[in-house]
N, C-alpha and C positions, 0 to 999 in steps of 0.2 A: 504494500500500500504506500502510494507517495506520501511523501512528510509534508507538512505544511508550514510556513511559518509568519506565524500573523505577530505584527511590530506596532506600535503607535508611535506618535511622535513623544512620548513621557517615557521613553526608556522601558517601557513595560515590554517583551514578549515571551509567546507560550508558540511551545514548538508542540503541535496536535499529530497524533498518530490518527484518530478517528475522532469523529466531528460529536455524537452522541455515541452511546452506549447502554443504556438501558434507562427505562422506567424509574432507577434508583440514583443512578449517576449518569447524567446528560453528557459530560465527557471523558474519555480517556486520554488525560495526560502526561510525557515522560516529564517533562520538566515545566513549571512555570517562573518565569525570570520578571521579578518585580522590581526596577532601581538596582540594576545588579546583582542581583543575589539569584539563586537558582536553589528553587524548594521541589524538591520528589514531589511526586503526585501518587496518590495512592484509590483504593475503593471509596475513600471518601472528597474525595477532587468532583467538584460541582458547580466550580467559577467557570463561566462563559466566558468568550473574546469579548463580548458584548459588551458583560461586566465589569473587563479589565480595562475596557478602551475609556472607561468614563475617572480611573484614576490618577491623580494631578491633576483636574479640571479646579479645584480650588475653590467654588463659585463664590463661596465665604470671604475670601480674600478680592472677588475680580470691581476693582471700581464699578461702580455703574452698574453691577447684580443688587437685587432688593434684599438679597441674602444677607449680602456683605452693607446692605444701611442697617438690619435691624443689628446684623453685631455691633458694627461700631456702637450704634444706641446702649445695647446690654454693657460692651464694655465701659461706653464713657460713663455708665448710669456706677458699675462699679467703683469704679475711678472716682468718681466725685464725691460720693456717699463714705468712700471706705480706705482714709488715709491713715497714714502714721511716721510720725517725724518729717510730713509736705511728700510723706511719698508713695504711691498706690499699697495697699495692703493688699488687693488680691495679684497676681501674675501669673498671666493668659498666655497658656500655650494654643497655638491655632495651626499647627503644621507637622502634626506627629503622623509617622508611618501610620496608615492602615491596617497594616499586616500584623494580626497580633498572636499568642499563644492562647490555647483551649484554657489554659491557665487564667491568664489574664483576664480572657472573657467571661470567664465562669469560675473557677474552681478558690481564686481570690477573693470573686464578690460572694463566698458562699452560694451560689447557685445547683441546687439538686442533681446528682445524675442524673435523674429522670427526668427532668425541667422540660417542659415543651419547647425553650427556646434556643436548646441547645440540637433539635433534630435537624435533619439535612434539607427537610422541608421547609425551613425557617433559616437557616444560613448560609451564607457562601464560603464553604472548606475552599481552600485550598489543597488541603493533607488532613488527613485524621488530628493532627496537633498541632495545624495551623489553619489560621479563618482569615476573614476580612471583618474588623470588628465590628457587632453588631451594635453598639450604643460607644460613647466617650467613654463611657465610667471605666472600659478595659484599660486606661490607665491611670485611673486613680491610684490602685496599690505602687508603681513605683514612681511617682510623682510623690507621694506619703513618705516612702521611702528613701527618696533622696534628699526628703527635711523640710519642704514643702507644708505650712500650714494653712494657708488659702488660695485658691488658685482655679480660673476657669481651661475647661478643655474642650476647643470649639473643634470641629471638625466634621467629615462627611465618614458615616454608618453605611453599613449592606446589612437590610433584610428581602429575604425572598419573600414578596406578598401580593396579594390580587392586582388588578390593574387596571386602574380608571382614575378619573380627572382629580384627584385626593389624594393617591397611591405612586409611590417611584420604587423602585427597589435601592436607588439611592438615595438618601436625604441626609441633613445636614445637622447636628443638635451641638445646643450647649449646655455640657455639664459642670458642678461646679462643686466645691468642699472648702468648707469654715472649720477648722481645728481648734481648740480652745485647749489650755490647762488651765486648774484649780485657781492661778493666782493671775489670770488674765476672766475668765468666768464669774468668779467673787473677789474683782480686787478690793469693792468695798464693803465685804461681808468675810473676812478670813475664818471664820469658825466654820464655812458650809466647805461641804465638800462633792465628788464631785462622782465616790462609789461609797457604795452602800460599807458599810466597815467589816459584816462578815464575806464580802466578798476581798482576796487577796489573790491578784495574779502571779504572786512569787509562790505561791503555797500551790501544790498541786491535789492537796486535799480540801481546800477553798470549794464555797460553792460555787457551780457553774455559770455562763452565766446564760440565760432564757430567755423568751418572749411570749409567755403566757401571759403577763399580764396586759391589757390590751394599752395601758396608760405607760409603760416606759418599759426599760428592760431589767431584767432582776439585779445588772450591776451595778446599775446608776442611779442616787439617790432622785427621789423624785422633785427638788429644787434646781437640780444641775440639769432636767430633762426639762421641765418647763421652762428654765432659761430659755436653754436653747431653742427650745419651738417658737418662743415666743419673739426672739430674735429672727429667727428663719421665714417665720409668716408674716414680719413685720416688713423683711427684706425682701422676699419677693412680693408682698402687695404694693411695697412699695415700685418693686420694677414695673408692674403693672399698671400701676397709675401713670408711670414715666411714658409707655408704651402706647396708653389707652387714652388718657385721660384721666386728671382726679376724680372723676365721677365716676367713671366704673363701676358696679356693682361688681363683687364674687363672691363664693361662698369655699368652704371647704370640705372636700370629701375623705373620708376616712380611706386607704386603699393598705394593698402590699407588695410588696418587694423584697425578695431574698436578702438583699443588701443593707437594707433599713427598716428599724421598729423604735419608734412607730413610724407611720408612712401615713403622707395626704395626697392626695391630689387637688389643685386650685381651679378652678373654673372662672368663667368672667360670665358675666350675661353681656351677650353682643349680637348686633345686629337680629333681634327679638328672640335669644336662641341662648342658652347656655352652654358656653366652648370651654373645655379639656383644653388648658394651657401648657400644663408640666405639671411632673410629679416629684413629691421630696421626702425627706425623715431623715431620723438623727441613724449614723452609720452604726451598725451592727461592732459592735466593742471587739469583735472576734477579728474581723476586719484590722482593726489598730493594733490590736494586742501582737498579733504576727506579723506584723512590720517594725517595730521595733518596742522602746519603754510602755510600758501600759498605764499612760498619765495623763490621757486626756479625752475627751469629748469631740463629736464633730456631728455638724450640720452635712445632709448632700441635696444636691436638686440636678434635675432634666430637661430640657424644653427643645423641641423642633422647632427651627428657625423656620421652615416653609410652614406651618401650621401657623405662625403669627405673622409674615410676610403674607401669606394671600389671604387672612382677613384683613392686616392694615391698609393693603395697597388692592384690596379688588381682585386680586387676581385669579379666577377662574379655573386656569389649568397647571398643575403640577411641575408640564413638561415646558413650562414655559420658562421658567427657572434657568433653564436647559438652551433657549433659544438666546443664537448669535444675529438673530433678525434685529439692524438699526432701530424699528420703526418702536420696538418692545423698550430697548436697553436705553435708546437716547431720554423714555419717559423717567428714569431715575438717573442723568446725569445731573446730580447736584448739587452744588456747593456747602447747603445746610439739611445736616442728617436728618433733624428734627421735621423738616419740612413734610406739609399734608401731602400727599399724593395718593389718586386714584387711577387707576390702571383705563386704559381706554383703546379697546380693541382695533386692532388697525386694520384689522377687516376677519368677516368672520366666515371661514370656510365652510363646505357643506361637509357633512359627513357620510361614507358610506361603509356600508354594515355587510356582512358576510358568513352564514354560517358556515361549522364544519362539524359533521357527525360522522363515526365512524364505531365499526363493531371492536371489541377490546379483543384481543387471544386471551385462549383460557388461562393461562397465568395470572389472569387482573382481573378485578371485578371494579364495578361502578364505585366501591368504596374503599379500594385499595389503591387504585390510579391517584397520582398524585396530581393533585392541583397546580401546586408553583411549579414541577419541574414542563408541564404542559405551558404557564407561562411564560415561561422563559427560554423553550423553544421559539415559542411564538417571537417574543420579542427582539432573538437573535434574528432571526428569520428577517422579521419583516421591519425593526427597529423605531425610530422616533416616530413613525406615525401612523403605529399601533395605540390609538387612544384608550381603549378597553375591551377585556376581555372577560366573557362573562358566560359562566354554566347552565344553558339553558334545559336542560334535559337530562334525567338517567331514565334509560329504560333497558327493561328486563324482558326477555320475546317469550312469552307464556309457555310456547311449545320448548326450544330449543333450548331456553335458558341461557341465549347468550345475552353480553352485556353491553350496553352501546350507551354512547355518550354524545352529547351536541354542545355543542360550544357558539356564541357569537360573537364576531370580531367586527369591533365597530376601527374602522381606520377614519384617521383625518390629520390631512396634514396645518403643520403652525403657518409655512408664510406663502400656500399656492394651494390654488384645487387639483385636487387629486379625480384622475380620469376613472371612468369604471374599467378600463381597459386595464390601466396601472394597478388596480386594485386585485382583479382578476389573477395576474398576474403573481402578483406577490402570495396573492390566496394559494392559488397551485403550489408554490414553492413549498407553503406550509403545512400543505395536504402530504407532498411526497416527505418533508422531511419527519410529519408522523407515521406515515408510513414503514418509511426504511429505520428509526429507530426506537418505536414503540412494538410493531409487526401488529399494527393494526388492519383492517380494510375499511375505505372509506365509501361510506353507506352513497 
């Protein structure tokens, strides 16, 4: 079989023996080379070209992305708010590799082996022990570790997930961690402290420490927990109001997270509708304790930059983020970050729709076929103007018992109409390439 070898202009390439491989792993790769580096590919390698041609794109950093207005907002909002001796108290990493360890993504933030966000349906491995990370927080442990007590980490995430005008399989978040010890926490309270006193991390017969009780964790006094909360809900409703408006409404929702207890999530009510802005809580002690002295407290939070970028600014479609079209990007060249802007279509394409239904082979059934890896064929397939794809159909044939699926694939492109002819086209492609590597027949 001829070798392939797909390059971008960021240094990225993957030399492909075969383009899919199964149902479970879309490709077989011997090597993928990220920035130089050359990682083995193994049964769990399920990064697309597709996926890899969108790394170094930056958009957080590119002038003139709405991306990159709401950071500077978050960061200056840090910046201004949260000095010490005239000089920022948090420090923003925004350019950290992607490529992280199973570790780092999970096995640091306390994350379950069984954790649903650790399956192949939800990430993109590179190897069995290495991914493209799925959220920032993969490097909070060694940003902790190198001494770091406050510090934002902006950057662009890979999740494998449905696909429509809300949905990218890349997006952008900012995470963030407040550290405290005892005599920055109560500097004008010395008697409080900041763990409960039968709790001793030097002692290994000490008790442990838990989260059963739904108000704090068993090894943190509960003075040193309400602090903190009440510094962290203080800090981002404050960012929210920087964001929104002083007027804003939100409320707070109670939620969880392997990494944090307790955990909220912050909502605004916007545009007649209450929005899921970010989620936060005080870091899991276990977390700190294994990074180094066990002597302090910390705050954590989450937030997707395109989830407050297309409510601030209008913006309708996901993949527009995405778009090098003048007519999109000249509407945020601006000189003041602050500044109102509403997005204003510069012309709005038709869209055409196409289904695809096909019988499974006995090895699959309606409930075993994977969802995202049938997306992200598609999406290699047919790329940026694949708008949504959507499961229209399982059916089960009374007599034979075989299994068939139907899918709709709505295309449309961001800066021209798309012919039915082009569409057709692209459809076939997507037809033969379920075909040749699921072994399906198309109904």
């Amino acid at each position: 079989m001829t070798k392939l070898l797909f390059r971008t202009n960021r240094a990225i390439a993957i030399q492909v023996l075969s383009r899919y491989k199964s149902n479970a792993a879309p490709l077989t790769l011997t090597t993928v080379r990220i920035r130089d580096k050359d990682h083995i590919t193994d049964e769990y390698t399920n990064v697309t070209p597709k996926i890899l041609s969108y790394l170094g794109r930056n958009l957080h950093l590119q002038k003139g992305n709405p991306l990159s207005i709401v950071r500077q907002r978050i960061v200056e909002y840090f910046y201004r708010r949260f000095t010490h001796r005239g000089k920022p108290t948090f420090s923003v990493y925004d350019n950290l590799l992607p490529v992280v360890s199973t570790k780092q993504n999970f096995d640091d933030l306390l994350i379950p082996n069984d954790h649903p966000s650790r399956l192949k349906s939800d990430c993109y491995y590179i190897n069995r022990d290495t991914l493209l990370r799925a959220h920032m927080t993969a490097h909070q442990t060694e940003l902790l570790r190198s001494g770091l007590d406050n510090f934002l980490m902006i950057g662009d995430v890979y999740r494998r997930d449905e696909i429509d005008s809300t949905h990218f399989p890349i997006f952008h978040q900012v995470d963030a961690v407040r550290s405290q010890r005892k005599e920055e926490l109560f500097c004008d309270k010395p008697d409080l402290e900041i763990f409960e006193p039968e709790f001793d991390s030097s002692n290994p017969n000490a008790l442990k420490n838990s989260i059963m009780d739904p108000m704090k964790q068993s090894c943190h006094t509960l003075e040193a927990t309400k602090l903190m909360e009440s510094q962290l809900k203080n800090h981002l409703i404050g960012l929210c109001k920087a964001l929104f408006g002083e007027n804003i409404k939100h409320r707070w929702v109670e939620a969880y997270f392997p990494f944090t207890h307790p955990s909220w999530e912050l909502e605004i009510y916007y545009e007649n509708k209450w929005l899921e802005v970010l989620g936060c809580g005080i870091v899991r002690n276990e977390i700190l304790a294994n990074i180094g002295p066990n002597n302090s407290i910390a705050y954590a939070f989450g937030l997707g930059l395109e989830r407050l970028a297309m409510a601030m600014y209008k913006i309708p479609d996901i993949r527009l983020m995405w778009s090098t079209d003048s007519g999109f990007l000249n509407q945020f060249q601006i000189e003041n970050i602050n500044a109102n802007i509403t997005y204003k279509p510069v012309s709005v394409y038709p869209q055409c729709t196409n289904d695809i239904s096909f019988w499974l082979p006995e090895t699959l059934t309606v409930d075993t076929f994977t969802n995202n890896d049938f997306y992200d064929l598609v999406r290699d397939v047919g790329g940026d103007i694949i708008e949504q794809v959507k499961l229209k159909d399982k059916f089960i044939h009374p007599k034979t018992k075989k299994h068939s699926l139907c899918y709709s694939i709505v295309y449309r492109h961001l800066e021209r109409t798309l012919t039915q002819a082009e569409v057709n086209k692209i459809h076939k492609q997507i037809e033969n390439a379920v075909v040749k590597n699921y072994n399906v027949v198309i109904r």
